[in-house]
KEKE-3310 file (N, C-alpha, C; in steps of 0.2 Angstrom, whole numbers, plus 5000, padded with zeros to 4 digits):
npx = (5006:4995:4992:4976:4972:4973:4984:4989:4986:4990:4986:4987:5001:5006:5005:5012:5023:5026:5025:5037:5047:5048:5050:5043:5039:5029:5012:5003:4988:4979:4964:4949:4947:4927:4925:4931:4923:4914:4921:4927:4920:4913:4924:4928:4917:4918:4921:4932:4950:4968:4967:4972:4976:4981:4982:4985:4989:4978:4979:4968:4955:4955:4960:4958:4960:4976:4982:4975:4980:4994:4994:4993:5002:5014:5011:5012:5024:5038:5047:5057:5054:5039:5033:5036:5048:5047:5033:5026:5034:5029:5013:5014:5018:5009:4997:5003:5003:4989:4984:4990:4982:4969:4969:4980:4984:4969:4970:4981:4976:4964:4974:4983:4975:4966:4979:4982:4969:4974:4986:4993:4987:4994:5003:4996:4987:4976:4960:4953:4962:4959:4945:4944:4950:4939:4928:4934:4935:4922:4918:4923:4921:4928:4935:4938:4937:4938:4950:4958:4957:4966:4975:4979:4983:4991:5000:5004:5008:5018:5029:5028:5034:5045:5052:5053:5060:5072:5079:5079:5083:5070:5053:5048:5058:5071:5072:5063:5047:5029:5022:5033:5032:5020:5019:5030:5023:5012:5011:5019:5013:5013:5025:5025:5019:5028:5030:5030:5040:5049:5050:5048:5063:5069:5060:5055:5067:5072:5058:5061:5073:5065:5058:5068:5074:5064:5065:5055:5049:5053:5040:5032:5041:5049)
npy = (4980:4987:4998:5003:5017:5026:5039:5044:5030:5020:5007:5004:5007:4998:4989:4992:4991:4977:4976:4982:4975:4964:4966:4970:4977:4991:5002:5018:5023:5036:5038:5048:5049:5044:5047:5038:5024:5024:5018:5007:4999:4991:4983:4975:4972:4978:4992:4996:5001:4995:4992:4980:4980:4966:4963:4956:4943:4928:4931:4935:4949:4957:4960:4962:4972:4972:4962:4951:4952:4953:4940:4933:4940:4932:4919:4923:4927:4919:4921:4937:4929:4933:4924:4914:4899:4891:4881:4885:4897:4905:4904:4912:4921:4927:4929:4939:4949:4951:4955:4967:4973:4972:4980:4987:4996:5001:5010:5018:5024:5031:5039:5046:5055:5062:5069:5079:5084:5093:5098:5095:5103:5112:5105:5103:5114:5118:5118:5108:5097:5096:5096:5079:5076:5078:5070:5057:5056:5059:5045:5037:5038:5045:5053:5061:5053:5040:5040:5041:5028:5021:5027:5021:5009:5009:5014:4999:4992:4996:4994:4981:4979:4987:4980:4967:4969:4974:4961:4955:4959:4955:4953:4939:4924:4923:4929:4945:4945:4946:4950:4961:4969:4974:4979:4989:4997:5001:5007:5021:5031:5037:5044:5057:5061:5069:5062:5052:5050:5052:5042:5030:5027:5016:5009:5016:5018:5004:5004:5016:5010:4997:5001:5006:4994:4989:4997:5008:5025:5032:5038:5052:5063:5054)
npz = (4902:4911:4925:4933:4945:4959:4962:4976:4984:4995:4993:4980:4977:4982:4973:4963:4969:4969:4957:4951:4956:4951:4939:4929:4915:4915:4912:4922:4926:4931:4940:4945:4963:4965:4951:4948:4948:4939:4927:4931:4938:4926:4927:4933:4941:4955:4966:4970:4970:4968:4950:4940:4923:4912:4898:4890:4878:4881:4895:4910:4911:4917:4934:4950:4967:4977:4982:4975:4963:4967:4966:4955:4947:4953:4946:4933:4932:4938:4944:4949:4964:4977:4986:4997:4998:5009:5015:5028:5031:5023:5022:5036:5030:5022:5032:5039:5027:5026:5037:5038:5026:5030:5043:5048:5036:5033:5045:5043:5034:5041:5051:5041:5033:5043:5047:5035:5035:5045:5050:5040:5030:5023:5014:5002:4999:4989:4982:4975:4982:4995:4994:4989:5000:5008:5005:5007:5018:5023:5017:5022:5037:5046:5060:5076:5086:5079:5072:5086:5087:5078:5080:5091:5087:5076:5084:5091:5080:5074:5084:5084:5071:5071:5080:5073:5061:5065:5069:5056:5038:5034:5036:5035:5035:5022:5010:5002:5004:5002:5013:5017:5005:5011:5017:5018:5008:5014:5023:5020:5020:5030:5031:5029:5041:5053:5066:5067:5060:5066:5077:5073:5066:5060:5054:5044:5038:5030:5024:5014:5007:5002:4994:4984:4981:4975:4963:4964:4966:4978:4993:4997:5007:5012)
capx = (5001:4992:4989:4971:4976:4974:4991:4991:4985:4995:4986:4991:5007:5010:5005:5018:5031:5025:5029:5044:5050:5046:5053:5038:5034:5017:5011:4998:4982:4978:4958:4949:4940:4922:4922:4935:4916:4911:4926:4931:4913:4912:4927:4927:4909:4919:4922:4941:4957:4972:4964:4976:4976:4986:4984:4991:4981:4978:4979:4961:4956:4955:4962:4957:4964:4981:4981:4975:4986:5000:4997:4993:5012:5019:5008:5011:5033:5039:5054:5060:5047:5037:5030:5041:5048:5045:5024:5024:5035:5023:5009:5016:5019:5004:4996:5005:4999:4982:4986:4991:4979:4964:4969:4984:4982:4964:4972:4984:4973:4961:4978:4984:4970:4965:4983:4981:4967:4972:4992:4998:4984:4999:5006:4992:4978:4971:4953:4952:4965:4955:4938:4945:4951:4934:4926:4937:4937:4914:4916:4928:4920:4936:4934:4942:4937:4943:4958:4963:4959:4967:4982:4983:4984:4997:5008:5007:5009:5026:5034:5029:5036:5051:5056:5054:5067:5079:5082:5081:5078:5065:5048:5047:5063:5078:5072:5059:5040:5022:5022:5038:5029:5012:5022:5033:5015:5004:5013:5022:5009:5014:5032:5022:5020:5035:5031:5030:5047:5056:5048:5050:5068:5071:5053:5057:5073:5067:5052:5064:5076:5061:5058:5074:5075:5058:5063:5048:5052:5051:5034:5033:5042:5057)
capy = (4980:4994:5000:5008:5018:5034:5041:5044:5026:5016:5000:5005:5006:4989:4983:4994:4990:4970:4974:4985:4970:4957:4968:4969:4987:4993:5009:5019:5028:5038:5039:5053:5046:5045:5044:5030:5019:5020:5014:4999:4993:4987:4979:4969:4974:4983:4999:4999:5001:4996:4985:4977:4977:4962:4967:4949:4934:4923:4931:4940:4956:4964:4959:4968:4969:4971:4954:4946:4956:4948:4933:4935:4942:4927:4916:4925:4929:4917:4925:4935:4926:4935:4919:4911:4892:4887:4880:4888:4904:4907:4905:4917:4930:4930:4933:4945:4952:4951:4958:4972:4976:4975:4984:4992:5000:5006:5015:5024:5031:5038:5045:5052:5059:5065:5077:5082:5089:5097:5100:5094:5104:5113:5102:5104:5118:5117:5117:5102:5091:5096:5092:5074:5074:5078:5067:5052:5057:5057:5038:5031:5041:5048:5059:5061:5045:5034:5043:5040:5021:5021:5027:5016:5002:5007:5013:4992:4988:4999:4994:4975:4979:4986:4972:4962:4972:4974:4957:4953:4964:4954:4949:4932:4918:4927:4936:4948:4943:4949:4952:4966:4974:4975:4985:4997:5003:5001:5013:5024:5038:5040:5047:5063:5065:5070:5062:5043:5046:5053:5039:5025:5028:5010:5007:5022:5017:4998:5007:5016:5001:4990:5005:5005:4988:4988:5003:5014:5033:5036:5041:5060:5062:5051)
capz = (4907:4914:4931:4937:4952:4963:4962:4983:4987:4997:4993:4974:4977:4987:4969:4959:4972:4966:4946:4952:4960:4948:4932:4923:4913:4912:4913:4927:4925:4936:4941:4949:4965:4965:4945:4945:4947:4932:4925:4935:4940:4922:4922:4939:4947:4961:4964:4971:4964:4962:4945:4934:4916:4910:4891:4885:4875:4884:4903:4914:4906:4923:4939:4956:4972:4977:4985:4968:4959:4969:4965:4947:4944:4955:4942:4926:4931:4943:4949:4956:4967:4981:4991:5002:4996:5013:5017:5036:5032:5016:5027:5042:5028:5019:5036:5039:5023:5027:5044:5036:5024:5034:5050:5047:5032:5037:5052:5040:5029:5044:5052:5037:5031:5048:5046:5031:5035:5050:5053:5036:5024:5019:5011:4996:5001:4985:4983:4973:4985:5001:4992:4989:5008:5014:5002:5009:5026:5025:5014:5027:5043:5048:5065:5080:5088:5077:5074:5091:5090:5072:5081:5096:5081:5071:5088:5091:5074:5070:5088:5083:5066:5071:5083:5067:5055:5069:5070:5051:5033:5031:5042:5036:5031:5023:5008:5002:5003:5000:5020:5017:5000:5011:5026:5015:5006:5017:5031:5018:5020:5037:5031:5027:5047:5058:5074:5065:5057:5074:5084:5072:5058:5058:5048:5038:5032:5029:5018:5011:5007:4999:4988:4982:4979:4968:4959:4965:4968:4987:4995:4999:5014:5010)
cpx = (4999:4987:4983:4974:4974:4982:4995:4989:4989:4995:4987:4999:5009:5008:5008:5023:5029:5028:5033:5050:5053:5049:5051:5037:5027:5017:5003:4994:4977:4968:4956:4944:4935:4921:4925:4929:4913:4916:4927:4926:4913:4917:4929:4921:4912:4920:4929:4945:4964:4968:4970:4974:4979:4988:4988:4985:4983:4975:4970:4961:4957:4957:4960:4959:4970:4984:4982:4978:4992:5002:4995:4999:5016:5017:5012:5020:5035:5043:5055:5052:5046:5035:5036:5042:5045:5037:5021:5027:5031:5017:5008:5014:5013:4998:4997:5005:4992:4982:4985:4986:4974:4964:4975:4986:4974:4968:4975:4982:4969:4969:4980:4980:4968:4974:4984:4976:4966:4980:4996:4993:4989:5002:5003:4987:4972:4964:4953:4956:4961:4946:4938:4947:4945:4931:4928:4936:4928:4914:4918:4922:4928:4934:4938:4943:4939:4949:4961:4963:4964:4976:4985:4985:4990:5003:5009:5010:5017:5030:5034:5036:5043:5055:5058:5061:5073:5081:5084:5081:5074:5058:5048:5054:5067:5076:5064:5052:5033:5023:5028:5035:5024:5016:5024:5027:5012:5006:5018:5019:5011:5023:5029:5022:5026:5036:5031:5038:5052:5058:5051:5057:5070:5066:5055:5061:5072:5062:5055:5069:5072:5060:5061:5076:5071:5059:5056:5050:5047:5044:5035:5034:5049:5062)
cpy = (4987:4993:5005:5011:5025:5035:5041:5037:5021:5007:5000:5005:5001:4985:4985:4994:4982:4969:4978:4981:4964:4959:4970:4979:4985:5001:5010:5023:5031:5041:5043:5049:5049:5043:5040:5024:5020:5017:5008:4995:4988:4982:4971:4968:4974:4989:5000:5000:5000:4991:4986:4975:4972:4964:4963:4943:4932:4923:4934:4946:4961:4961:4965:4968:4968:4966:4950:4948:4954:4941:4929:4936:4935:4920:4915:4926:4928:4922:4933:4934:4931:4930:4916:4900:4886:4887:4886:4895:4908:4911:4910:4923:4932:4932:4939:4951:4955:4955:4966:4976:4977:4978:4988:4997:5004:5011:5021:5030:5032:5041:5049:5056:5065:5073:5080:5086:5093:5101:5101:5097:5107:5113:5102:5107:5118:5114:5111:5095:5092:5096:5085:5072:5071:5072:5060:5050:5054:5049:5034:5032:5042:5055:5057:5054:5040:5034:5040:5033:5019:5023:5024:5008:5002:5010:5005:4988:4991:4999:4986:4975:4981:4981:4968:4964:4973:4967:4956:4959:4963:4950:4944:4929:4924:4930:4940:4944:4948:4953:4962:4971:4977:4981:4992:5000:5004:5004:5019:5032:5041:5044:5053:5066:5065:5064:5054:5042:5047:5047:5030:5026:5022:5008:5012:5019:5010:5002:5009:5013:4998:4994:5005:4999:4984:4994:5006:5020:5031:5040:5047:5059:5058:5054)
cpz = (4909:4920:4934:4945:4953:4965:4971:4985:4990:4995:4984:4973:4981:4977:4962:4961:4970:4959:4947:4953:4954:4940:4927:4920:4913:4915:4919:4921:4928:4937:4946:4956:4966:4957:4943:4944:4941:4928:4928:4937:4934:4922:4929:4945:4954:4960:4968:4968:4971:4957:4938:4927:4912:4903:4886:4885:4882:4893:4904:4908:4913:4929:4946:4962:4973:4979:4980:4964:4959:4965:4958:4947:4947:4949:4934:4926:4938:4948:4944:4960:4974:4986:4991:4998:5002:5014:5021:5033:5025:5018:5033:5038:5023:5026:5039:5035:5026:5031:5041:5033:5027:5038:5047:5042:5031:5041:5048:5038:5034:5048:5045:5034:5036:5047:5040:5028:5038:5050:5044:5029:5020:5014:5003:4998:4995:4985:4979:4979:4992:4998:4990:4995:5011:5010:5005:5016:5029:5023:5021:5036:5047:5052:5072:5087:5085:5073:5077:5091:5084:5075:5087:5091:5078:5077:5090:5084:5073:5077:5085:5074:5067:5073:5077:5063:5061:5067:5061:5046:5033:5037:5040:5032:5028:5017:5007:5001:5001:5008:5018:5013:5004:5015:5021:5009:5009:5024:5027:5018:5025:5036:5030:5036:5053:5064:5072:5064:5060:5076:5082:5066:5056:5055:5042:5035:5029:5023:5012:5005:5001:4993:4983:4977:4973:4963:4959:4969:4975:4988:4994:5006:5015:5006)
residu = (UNK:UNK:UNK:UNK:UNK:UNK:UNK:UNK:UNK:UNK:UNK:UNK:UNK:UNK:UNK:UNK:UNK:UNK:UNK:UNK:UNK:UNK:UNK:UNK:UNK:UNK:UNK:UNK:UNK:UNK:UNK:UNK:UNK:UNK:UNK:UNK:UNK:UNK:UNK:UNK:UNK:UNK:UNK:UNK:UNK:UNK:UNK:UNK:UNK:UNK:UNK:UNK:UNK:UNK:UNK:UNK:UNK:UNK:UNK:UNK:UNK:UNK:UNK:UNK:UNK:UNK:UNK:UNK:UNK:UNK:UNK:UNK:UNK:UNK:UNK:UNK:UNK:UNK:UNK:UNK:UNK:UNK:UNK:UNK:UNK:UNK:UNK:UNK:UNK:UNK:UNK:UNK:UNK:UNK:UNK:UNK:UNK:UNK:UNK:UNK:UNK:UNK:UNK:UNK:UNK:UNK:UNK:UNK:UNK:UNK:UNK:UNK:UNK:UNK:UNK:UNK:UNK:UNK:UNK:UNK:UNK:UNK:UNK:UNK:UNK:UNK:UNK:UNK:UNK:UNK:UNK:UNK:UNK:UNK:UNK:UNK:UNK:UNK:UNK:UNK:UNK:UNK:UNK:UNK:UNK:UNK:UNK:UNK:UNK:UNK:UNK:UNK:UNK:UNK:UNK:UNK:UNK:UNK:UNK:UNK:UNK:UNK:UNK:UNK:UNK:UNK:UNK:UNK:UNK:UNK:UNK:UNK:UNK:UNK:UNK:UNK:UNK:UNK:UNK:UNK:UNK:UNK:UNK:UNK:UNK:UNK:UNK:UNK:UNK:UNK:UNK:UNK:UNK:UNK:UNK:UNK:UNK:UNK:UNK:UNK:UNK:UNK:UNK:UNK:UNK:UNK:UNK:UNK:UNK:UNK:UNK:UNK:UNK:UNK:UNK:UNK:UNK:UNK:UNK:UNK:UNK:UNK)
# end
């Protein structure tokens, strides 16, 4: 199998923490954005990424969406299974998905983005990485208004999420779910800034954990 992907994208990596999980090899291939569209339009008349190549008779030729991605691998290699045996706690954790990806991983990416291009350019000054910053930062509108609303989001999301992992490993029934994959990707950018990983270390470690547990090298910052 082979993975399209932007090598920093956190919604790419919820769906190599999926085939890390699941056992599956395949390999990545890393696209430049903006000319990742002419590749990908063809192959699912979108222009996102993560898009799955499954690369076997029989299966799709393209897959897109980390979401549909999911539920292609639970299709194609039951177990170890990521959807819940129970109807209700199925249901809880795939909203909890959803949750996720629509709100809470928007937020991420305008806060990380927003310090990366302000406290954390350091991190890579290079002109290439801070001309795909600003690039991202114009597509999305990434500016100090919605920064700040992007960040009163994810302080409710990562105090509700704690509360969650305090009690259990896992947000939904006793083992790992789609819900646990969407979290430990889709807030793994935030381990780049200090003040996340003071405020919350019990998400951190948890992220780290699930990491672990899918064989996926640790974010930056872990």
């Amino acid at each position: 199998m082979l993975l399209l992907q932007f090598s920093t994208s956190h919604y790419c990596r919820k769906a190599r923490l999926a085939l890390g999980y699941k056992g599956i090899c395949y390999q990545t291939e890393n696209l430049t954005p903006g000319l990742h569209i002419f590749k990908v339009k063809s192959l699912t008349g979108l222009t996102t990424l993560p898009v799955l190549l499954p690369q076997v008779v029989g299966q799709p030729q393209a897959i897109a969406d980390s979401t549909e991605i999911i539920k292609f691998l639970e299709s194609y290699q039951p177990e170890p299974a990521l959807f819940l045996p129970d109807s209700e706690q199925q249901i809880q954790a795939a909203m909890l998905e959803d949750w996720l990806d629509e709100s809470i991983g928007t937020a991420t990416r305008f806060v990380y983005y927003q310090f990366r291009a302000g406290a954390g350019k350091a991190i890579d000054p290079s002109l290439f990485s801070q001309m795909v910053i600003q690039v991202v930062r114009q597509q999305y509108g990434i500016n100090d208004t919605t920064v700040e609303l992007a960040q009163k989001r994810l302080a409710n999301a990562l105090s509700v999420l704690s509360i969650y992992w305090q009690k259990s490993d896992y947000l939904v029934g006793g083992r790992l779910s789609v819900a646990d994959i969407a979290a430990a990707a889709l807030l793994s950018p935030l381990a780049l800034i200090p003040d996340y990983r003071q405020k919350y270390p019990q998400v951190f470690a948890r992220i780290m954990n699930i990491h672990q547990l899918c064989g996926e090298p640790l974010p930056p910052g872990l």
